[in-house]
C-alpha positions as CSV (number, residue, x, y, z in Angstrom):
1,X,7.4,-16.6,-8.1
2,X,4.6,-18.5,-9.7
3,X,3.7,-22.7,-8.5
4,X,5.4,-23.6,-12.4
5,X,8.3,-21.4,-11.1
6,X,9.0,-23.5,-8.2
7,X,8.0,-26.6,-9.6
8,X,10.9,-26.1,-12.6
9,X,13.4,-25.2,-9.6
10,X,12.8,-28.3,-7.7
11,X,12.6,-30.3,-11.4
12,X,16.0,-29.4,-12.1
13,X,17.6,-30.1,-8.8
14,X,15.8,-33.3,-8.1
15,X,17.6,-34.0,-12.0
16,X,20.7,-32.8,-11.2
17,X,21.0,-34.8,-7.8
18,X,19.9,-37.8,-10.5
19,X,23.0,-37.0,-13.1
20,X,25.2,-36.6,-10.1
21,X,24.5,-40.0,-8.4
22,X,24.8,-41.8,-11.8
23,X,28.2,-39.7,-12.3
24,X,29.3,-41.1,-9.3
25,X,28.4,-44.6,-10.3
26,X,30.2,-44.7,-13.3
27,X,32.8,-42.5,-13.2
28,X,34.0,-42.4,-9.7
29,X,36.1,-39.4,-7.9
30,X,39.4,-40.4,-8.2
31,X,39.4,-40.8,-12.2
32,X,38.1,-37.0,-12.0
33,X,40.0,-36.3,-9.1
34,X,43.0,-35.7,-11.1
35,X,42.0,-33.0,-13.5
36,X,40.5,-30.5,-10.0
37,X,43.1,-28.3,-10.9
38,X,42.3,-27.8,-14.4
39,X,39.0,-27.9,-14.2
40,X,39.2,-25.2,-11.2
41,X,41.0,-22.8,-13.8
42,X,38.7,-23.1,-16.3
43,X,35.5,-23.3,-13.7
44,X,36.6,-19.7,-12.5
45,X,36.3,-18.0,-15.8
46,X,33.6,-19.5,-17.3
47,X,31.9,-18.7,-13.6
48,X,32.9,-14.9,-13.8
49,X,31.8,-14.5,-17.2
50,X,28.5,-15.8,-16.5
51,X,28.2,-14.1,-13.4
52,X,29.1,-10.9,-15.5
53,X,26.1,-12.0,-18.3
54,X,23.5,-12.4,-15.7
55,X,24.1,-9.1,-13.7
56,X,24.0,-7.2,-17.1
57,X,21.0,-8.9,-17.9
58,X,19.2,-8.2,-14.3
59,X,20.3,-4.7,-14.5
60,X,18.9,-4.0,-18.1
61,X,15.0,-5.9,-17.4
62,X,15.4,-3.7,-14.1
63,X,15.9,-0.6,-15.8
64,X,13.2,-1.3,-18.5
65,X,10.5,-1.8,-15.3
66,X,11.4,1.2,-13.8
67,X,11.3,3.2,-16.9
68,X,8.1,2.0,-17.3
69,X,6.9,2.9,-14.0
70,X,8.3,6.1,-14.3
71,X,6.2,6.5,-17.9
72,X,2.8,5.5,-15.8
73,X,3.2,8.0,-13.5
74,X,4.4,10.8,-15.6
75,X,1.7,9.9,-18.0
76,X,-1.3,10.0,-14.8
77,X,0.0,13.3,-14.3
78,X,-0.4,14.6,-17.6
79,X,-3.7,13.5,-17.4
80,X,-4.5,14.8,-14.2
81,X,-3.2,18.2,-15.5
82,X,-5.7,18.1,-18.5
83,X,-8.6,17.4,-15.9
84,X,-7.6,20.2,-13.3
85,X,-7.8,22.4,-16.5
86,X,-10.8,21.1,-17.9
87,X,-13.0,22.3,-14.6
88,X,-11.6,26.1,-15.1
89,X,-13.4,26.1,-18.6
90,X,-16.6,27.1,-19.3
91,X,-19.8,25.0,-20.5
92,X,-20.4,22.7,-22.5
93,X,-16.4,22.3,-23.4
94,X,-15.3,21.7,-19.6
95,X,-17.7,18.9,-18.5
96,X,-17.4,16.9,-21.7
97,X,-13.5,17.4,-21.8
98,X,-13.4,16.1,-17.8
99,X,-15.7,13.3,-18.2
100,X,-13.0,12.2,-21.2
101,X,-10.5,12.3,-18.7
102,X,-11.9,10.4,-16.0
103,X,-13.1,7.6,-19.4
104,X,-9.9,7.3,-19.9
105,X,-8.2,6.5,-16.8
106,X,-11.0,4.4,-15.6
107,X,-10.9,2.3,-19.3
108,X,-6.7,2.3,-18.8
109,X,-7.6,0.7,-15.1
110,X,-10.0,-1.6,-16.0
111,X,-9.5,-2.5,-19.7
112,X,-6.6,-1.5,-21.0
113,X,-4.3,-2.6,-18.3
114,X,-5.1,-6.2,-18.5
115,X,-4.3,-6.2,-22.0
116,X,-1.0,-5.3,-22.0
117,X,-0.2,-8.0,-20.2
118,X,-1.2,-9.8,-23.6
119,X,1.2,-7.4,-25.6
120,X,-2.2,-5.8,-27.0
121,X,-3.9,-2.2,-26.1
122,X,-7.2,-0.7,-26.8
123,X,-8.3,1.3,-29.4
124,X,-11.5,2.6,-27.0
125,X,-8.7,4.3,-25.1
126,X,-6.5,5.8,-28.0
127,X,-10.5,7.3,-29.6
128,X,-10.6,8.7,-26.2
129,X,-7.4,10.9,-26.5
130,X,-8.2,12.1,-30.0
131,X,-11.5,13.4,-28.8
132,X,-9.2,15.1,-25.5
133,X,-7.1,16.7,-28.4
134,X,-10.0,18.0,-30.9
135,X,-11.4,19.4,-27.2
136,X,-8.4,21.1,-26.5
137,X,-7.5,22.8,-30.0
138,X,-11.3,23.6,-29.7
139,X,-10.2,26.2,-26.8
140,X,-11.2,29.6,-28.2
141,X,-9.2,32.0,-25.7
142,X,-11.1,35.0,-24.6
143,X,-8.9,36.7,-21.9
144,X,-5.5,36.3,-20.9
145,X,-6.5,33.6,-18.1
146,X,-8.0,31.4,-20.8
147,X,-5.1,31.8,-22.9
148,X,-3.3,30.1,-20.1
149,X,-5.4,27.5,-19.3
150,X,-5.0,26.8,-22.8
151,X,-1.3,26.9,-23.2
152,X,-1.1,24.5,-20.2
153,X,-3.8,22.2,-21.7
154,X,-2.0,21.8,-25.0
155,X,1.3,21.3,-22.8
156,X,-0.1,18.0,-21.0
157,X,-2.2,16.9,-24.0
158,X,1.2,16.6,-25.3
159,X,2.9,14.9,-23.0
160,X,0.2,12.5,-22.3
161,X,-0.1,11.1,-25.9
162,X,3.9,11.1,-25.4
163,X,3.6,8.7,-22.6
164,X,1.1,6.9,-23.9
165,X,2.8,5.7,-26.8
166,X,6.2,5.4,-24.6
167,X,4.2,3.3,-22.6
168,X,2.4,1.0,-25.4
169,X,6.3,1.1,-27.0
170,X,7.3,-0.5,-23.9
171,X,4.2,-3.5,-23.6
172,X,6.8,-5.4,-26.1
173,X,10.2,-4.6,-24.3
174,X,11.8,-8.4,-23.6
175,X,14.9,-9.9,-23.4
176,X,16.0,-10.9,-26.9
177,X,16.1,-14.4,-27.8
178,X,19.6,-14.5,-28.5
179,X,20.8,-13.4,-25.0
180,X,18.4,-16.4,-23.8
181,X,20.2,-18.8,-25.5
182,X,23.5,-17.5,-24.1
183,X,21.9,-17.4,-20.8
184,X,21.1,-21.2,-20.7
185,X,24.3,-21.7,-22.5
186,X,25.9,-20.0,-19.9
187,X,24.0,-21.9,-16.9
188,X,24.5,-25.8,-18.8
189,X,28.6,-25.0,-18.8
190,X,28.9,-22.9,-15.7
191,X,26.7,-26.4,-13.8
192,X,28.3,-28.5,-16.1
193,X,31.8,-28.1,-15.2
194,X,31.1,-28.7,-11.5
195,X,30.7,-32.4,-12.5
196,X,34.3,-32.5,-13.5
197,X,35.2,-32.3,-10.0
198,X,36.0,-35.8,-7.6
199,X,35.4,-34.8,-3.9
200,X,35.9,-38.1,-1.7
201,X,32.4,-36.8,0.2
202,X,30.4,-37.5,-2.2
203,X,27.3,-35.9,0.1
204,X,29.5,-32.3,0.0
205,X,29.8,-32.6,-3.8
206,X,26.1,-32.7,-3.8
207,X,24.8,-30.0,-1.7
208,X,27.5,-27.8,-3.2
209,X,26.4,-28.6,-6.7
210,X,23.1,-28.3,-5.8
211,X,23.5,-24.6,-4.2
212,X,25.2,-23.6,-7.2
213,X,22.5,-24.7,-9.7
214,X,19.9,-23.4,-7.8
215,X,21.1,-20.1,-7.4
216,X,21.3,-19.8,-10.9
217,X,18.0,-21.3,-12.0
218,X,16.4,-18.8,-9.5
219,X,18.4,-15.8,-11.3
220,X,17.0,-17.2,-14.5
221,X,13.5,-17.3,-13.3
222,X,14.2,-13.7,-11.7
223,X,14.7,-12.6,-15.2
224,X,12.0,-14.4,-16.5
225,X,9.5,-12.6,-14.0
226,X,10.9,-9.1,-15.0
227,X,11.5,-9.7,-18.3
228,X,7.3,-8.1,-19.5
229,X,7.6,-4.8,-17.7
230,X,3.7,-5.3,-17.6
231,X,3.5,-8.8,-16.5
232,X,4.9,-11.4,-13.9
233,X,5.6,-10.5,-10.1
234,X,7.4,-7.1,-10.5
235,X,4.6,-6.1,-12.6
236,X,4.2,-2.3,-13.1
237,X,0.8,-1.5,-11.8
238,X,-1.7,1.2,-12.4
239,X,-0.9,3.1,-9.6
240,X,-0.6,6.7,-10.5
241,X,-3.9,6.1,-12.5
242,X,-5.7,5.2,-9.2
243,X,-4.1,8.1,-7.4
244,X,-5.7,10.6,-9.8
245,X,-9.0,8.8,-9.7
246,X,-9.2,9.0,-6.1
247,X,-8.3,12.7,-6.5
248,X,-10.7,13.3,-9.2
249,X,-13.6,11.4,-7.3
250,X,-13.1,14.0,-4.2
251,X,-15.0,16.2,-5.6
252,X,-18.4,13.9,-5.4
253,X,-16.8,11.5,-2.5
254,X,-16.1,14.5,-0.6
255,X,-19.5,16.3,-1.0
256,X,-21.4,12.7,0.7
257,X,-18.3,13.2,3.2
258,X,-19.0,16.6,4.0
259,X,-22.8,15.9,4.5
260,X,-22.1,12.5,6.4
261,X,-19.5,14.8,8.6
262,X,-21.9,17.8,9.1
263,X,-24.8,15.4,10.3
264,X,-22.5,13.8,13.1
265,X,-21.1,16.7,14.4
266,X,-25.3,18.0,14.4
267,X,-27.9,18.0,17.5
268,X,-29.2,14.7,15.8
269,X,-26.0,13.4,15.4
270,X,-24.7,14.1,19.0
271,X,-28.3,12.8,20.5
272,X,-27.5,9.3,18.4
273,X,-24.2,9.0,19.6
274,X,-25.5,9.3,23.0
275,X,-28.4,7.0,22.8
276,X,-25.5,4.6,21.4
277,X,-23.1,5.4,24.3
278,X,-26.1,4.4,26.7
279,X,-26.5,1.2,25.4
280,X,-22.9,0.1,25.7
281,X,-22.9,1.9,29.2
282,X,-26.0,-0.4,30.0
283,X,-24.0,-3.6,28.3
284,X,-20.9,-2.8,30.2
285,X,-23.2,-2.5,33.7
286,X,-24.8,-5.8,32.9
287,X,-21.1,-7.6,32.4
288,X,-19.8,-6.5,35.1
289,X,-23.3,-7.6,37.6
290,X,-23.0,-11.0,35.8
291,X,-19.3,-10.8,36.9
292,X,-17.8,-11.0,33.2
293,X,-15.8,-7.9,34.0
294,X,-15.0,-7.6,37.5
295,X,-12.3,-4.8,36.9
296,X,-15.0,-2.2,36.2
297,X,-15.5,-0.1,38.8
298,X,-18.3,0.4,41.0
299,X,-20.9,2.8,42.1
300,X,-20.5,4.8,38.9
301,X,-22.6,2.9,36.4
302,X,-24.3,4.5,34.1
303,X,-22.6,8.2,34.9
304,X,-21.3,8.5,31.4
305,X,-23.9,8.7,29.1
306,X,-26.0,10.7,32.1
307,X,-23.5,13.1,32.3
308,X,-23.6,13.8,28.0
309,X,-27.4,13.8,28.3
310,X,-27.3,16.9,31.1
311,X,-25.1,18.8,29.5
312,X,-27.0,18.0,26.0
313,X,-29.9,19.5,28.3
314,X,-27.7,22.4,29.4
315,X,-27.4,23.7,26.5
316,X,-31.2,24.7,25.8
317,X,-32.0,25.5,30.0
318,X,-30.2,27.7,31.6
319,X,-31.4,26.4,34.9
320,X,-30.1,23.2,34.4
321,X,-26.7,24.6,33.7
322,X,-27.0,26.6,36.8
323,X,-28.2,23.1,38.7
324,X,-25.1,21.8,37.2
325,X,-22.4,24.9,38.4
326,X,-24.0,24.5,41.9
327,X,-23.8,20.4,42.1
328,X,-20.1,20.9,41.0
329,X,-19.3,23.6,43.6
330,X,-20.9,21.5,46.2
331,X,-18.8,17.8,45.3
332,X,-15.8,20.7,45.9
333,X,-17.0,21.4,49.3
334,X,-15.3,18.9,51.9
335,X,-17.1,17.9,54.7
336,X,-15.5,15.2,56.0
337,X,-12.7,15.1,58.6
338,X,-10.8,12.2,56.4
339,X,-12.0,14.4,52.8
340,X,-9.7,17.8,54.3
341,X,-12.3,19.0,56.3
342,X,-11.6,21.0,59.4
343,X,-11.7,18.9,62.5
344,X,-15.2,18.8,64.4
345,X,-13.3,18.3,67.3
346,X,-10.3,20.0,68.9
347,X,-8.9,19.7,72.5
348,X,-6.8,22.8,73.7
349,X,-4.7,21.2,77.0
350,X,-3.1,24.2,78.0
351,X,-6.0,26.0,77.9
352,X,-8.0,23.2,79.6
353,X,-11.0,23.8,76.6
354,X,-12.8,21.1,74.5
355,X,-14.8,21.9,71.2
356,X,-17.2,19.2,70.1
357,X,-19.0,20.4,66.8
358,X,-22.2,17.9,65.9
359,X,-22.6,16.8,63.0
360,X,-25.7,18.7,60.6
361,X,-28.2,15.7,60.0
362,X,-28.2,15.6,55.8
């Protein structure tokens, strides 16, 4: 819903709460007080009629949006078909029949897209399936594999240009005039018959009026919004375009990717990522020194990025890897009486013997 959208909503309240006060003026609720029960008869039918108008009309501007949705995507994957194809056939017919495909959904995206939304289309785009179709009937089939590919080719061509027009078909799909004026019709009676009523609170008469007229103003602007299945806030969107671009663009994306990938998981990546894990270490050891993180804990500083650099340097010395087996063995050893250690010193009472063991100076 748009700024004008709300604007006209609060336009017509602040108008109707204007019509009502000078309703009450002149003509005061107990002249209209008298006819309630008329006007409540009437009131209900002209209300369920309406009521039936609007949801018809909802439901067919739905139905119109989703068919066109429905036409975007099947027509992205027609077109996606045609490019799968086109990088199975050989030179110079493949590259210049996938580099139409990928012109076209990137001209659809950027060009033709916006366009529609002005009931227009472009003719750069339509040239670019007629030169997809002369590529295709241009297949000469040498072996039964090619003869496939180009079965399957001709298949999507078709359905693309299908969809294509199906979709340009559907740039001028609206809600007929006609129906418009019986929708406003049908809005000035089905309000207008709630100032026949005389309630005694005239505040109640108000806010009820009110609630009524401005659920139906916001179902007209609903309407109004879906009623271009190309434009306003339901607008169908390229997406099944940008789907096959993205797969399309995996084959270059995913080569730089691949390289990017392979170079981090490489000795120059791994020695970078280290050098970059020692610098936060040092960061994080300064914090916590200037007190900024007093939960770190202490006495191990620095340990993790020394620990990635030994066994970086394990992996070209054997000797260090050794150095590094018997440092772990000996952390395992436990030399202390409070670590597991056997006691150093035992007293046997029944035997009247005392065993003092001294402690090896380290």
């Amino acid at each position: 819903m748009s700024w004008m959208d709300i604007g006209t909503l609060v336009i017509v309240l602040l108008c109707l709460a204007a019509a009502l006060k000078l309703l009450q003026r002149y003509v005061p609720h107990p002249v209209r007080e008298a006819h309630n029960d008329v006007a409540g008869f009437i009131f209900a039918a002209v209300g369920v009629l309406y009521a039936v108008l609007l949801a018809f009309v909802v439901i067919a501007v739905w139905e119109n949006n989703d068919s066109a949705r429905k036409t975007t995507f099947q027509e992205a994957d027609s077109l996606a078909g045609i490019y799968w194809i086109s990088r199975e056939l050989p030179a110079p017919l493949g590259p210049q029949l996938e580099k139409r495909t990928l012109d076209y959904a990137r001209l659809v995206m950027d060009t033709e897209w916006p366009l529609m939304a002005e009931h227009r289309s472009s003719s750069d785009a339509t040239q670019l399936v007629y030169g997809m179709r002369s590529d295709v009937f241009s297949i000469k089939p040498e072996n039964e594999q090619q003869n496939v590919l180009y079965e399957h080719a001709v298949s999507h061509l078709e359905k693309l240009a299908s969809e294509r027009r199906q979709r340009l078909n559907q740039v001028d799909d609206e809600v007929p005039t006609l129906l418009w004026v019986a929708l406003i019709a049908g809005a000035v009676l089905t309000v207008g018959f709630t100032f026949l009523f005389g309630l005694s609170n005239t505040l109640s008469h108000t806010l009820m009026v009110l609630a009524l007229s401005g659920l139906v103003v916001i179902s007209l602007i609903v309407i109004k919004e879906m009623d271009f299945p190309f434009t306003g806030v339901t607008a169908v969107k390229p997406g099944g375009r940008r789907v096959y671009w993205r797969e399309s663009r995996w084959r270059f994306d995913g080569e730089v990717d691949g390289v990017a990938l392979f170079w981090a998981m490489s000795i120059p990546g791994l020695v970078c990522a280290l050098v970059l894990l020692a610098f936060v270490d040092q960061l994080a050891l300064r914090a916590r020194r200037a007190r900024w993180i007093p939960w770190r804990g202490t006495g191990r500083e620095g340990q993790i990025s020394a620990t990635g650099f030994e066994q970086l340097h394990a992996q070209f010395a054997a000797g260090k890897q050794h150095e590094l087996d018997q440092r772990g063995t000996t952390l395992m050893l436990r030399d202390e009486d409070g670590e597991g250690a056997p006691p150093r010193t035992k007293v046997d009472l029944a035997g009247g013997r005392a065993v003092v063991r001294v402690p090896q100076a380290r």
